[in-house]
Residue, then its C-alpha position, 0 to 999 in steps of 0.5 A: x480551479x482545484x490545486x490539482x488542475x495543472x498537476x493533473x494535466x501533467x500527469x495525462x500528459x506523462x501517462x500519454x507518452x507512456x500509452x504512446x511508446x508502449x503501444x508503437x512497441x508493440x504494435x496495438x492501436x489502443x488500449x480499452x481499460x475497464x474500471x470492472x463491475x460488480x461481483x455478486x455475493x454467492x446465493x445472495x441478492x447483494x454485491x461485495x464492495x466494488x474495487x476499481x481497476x487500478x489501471x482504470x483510476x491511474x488516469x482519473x479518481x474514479x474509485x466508486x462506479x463501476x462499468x466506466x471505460x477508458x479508450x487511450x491511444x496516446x495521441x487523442x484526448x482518452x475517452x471516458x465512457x460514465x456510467x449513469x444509469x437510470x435507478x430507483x433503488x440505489x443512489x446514481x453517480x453524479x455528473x461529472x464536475x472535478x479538476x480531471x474532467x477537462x482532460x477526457x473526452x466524456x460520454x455517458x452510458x446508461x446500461x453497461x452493454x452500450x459500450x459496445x456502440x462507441x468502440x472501435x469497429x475493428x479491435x484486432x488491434x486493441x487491448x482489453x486492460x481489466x478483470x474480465x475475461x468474459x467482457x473482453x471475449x463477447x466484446x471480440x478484442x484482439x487481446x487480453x492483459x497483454x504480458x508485455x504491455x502490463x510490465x511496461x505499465x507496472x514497472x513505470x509505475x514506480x515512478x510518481x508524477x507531481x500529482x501522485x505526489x500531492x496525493x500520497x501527501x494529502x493521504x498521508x495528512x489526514x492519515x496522521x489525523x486519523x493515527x492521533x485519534x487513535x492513540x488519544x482513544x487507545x490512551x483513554x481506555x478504549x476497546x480495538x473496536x472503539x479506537x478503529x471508529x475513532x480512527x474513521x471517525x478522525x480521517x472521513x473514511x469508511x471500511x469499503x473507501x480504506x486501501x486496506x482492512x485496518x490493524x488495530x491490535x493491543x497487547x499480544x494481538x500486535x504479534x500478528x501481522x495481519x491482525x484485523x479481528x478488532x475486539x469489543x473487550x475494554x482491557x483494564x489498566x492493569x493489563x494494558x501493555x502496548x498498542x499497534x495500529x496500521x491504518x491507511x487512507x485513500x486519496x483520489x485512489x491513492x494509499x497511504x500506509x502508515x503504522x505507530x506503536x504505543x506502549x501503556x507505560x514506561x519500561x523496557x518495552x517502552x524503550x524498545x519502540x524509542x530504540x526502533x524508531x531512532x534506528x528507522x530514521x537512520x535507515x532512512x537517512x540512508x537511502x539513496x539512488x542507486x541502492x537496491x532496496x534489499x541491501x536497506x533491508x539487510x542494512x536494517x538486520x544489523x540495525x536491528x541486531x544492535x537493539x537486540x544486543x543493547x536490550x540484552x534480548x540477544x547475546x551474539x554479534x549483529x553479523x552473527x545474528x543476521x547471517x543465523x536467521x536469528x534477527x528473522x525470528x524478530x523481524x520476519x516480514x520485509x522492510x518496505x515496498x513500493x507505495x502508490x495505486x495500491x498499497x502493495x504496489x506493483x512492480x517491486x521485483x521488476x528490474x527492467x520494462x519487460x518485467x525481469x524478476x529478481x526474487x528476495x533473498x532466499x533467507x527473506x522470502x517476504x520482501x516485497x521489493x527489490x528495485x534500485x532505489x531511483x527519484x521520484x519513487x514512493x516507499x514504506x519503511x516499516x522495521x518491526x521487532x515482535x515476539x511471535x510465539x511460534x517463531x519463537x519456539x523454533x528459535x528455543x529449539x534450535x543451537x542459538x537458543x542459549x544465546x537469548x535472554x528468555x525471561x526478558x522474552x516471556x516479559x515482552x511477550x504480552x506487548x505483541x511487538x513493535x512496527x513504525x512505517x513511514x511513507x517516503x519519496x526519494x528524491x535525488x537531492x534527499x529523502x521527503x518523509x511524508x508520514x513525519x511532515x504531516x505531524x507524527 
């Protein structure tokens, strides 16, 4: 029996008494969860790579087959409706043979259209859960993605079963195994393009199975978030600076999201990712239950402001630094978000089952969660600290400019910047660091 049998089981169980207080809530008989189909590439004969409902792999991890159905009511075993069709041209699903299968009721279609031979007679009363609209309408379901039933379903999904756990673990070991590679193939020479197949190399996983496009960025490239152009070029030693890598894996649908940066040779900048990281680890430490994750974020600005003034970037008060904007100018993004089914996971701005919404403080408009921390969540903490060009130029222009240190700036600008994440779960005796347990 697979580890994950009994942790498994568990999890239905947690997921049925959800399905089953939602849906007495407001009155539907079930839910019908398409895992989605293919969309077909514009003018082309071919597909773009297929992304599973996350509504749909929330019950089983099944990540990779498109035009499978799950009926949920609650009460019965939920019913899984496999497709397997007959194919000469592309290779055909396996049977199902895996620790989840015991917990479903399994049929198998061979065209995608027989679902509608096993759905209930009447659907005035059950909900479609998925990305097509058009499927819903010719299969004459009473509703759609109904708002209520999907902020109940994302707001608790924050709260992680013993079985996510061990996934977002398991994500998190190999994902360590991948960032290592990455940094040996980094230090030995090697062009962005190279270390990214070290990285998949390290970890099993292709472009199409990763949660999200890999960021893999020497030098200056790192001063951009989203950086995923990877470069052929093998920079030479001379100009070789800094290394920042934001890469994750994906385990049984879920993501770990975890981010190291490298610096070439001692220094300041150097320096600074050691200065970065004894401070992550201490906003860390401050997590608690009961704490609204924006207040760790603001926690981290005076943190933050701290390295600025003890590297002589920024002469000015941490309270003055944080309440100017000038900290934003460093660190523009948010400290975290919730991690799980997706890497951005939903449900950070919901403050109650119905789907409340509080916003992120209008100076920080890129949070992404605003929850009160509570047992059992999942969460990066990602600080950074960067030297973006254009966020720059505004801070010279403005009335904090004499306040910088700009020739120590224009030294750090060919490093990029600095981001450390850690995925990590609050729990109500402490904080478990999956990322640092599994050896970065």
């Amino acid at each position: 029996m697979s580890s994950y049998s009994q942790l498994y089981a568990e999890h239905v169980a947690t997921l049925q008494q959800r399905t089953r207080e939602i849906l007495t809530r407001e009155k539907l008989a079930g839910l019908a969860i398409h895992a989605g189909q293919c969309l077909r590439v514009f003018l082309d004969d071919q597909d773009y790579p297929f992304k599973v409902n996350p509504h749909f792999k929330a019950w089983l991890p099944v990540v990779d087959n498109p035009h499978c159905w799950l009926l949920v009511d609650g009460v019965n075993k939920p019913r899984l409706f496999y497709y397997r069709p007959v194919d000469f041209w592309h290779k055909v699903p396996d049977l199902p043979n895996a620790f989840w299968c015991e917990q479903m009721e399994i049929h198998y279609l061979t065209r995608p259209e027989q679902i509608a031979d096993f759905l209930p007679t009447v659907r005035d009363e059950w909900a479609y859960v998925g990305g097509h609209l058009e499927v819903s309408q010719l299969l004459g379901f009473g509703h759609f993605n109904p708002e209520a039933v999907l902020n109940a379903l994302h707001y608790q999904r924050a709260w992680k079963t013993g079985y996510e756990l061990e996934c977002l673990r398991e994500a998190n070991r190999i994902g360590a195994r991948g960032h290592l590679a990455a940094r040996d193939a980094f230090l030995a020479g090697a062009s962005e393009f190279e270390i990214n197949l070290a990285y998949m190399n390290a970890v099993g996983q292709g472009a199409n199975d990763a949660p999200y496009s890999n960021i893999v960025a020497i030098n200056e490239h790192a001063a951009v978030l989203h950086y995923t152009h990877l470069s052929h070029q093998r920079i030479p030693e001379t100009e070789r600076h800094s290394f920042l890598i934001d890469a994750g894996v994906d385990v049984h649908g879920y993501a770990s999201d975890i981010t190291r940066t490298w610096a070439w040779r001692r220094g300041l900048f150097a320096d600074l990712i050691c200065a970065l990281e004894v401070q992550q680890q201490a906003i860390i430490d401050e997590m608690r239950s009961g704490m609204r994750y924006t207040d760790l974020h603001l926690r981290m600005h005076q943190r933050l402001a701290s390295v600025l003034v003890d590297a002589e970037l920024v002469d000015m008060s941490p309270d003055d630094m944080v309440s100017s904007g000038v900290t934003a100018v460093f660190f523009p993004h948010g400290l975290g978000h919730l991690l799980g089914l997706q890497v951005h996971d939903v449900g950070g701005f919901m403050q109650d089952d119905r789907g409340t919404h509080l916003a992120p403080p209008e100076a920080h408009p890129f949070l992404r969660c605003t929850r009160v921390m509570e047992p059992e969540q999942v969460f990066t903490i990602e600080p950074g600290l960067y030297f973006i060009d254009s966020l720059l130029g505004t801070l010279q222009e403005g009335e904090h400019a004499r306040r910088i240190n700009w020739e120590l700036v224009d030294a750090l600008r060919p490093c990029g910047g600095i981001r450390i994440e850690d995925n990590v779960v609050l729990h109500a005796d402490g904080v478990e660091n999956l990322t640092r347990q599994a050896g970065l």
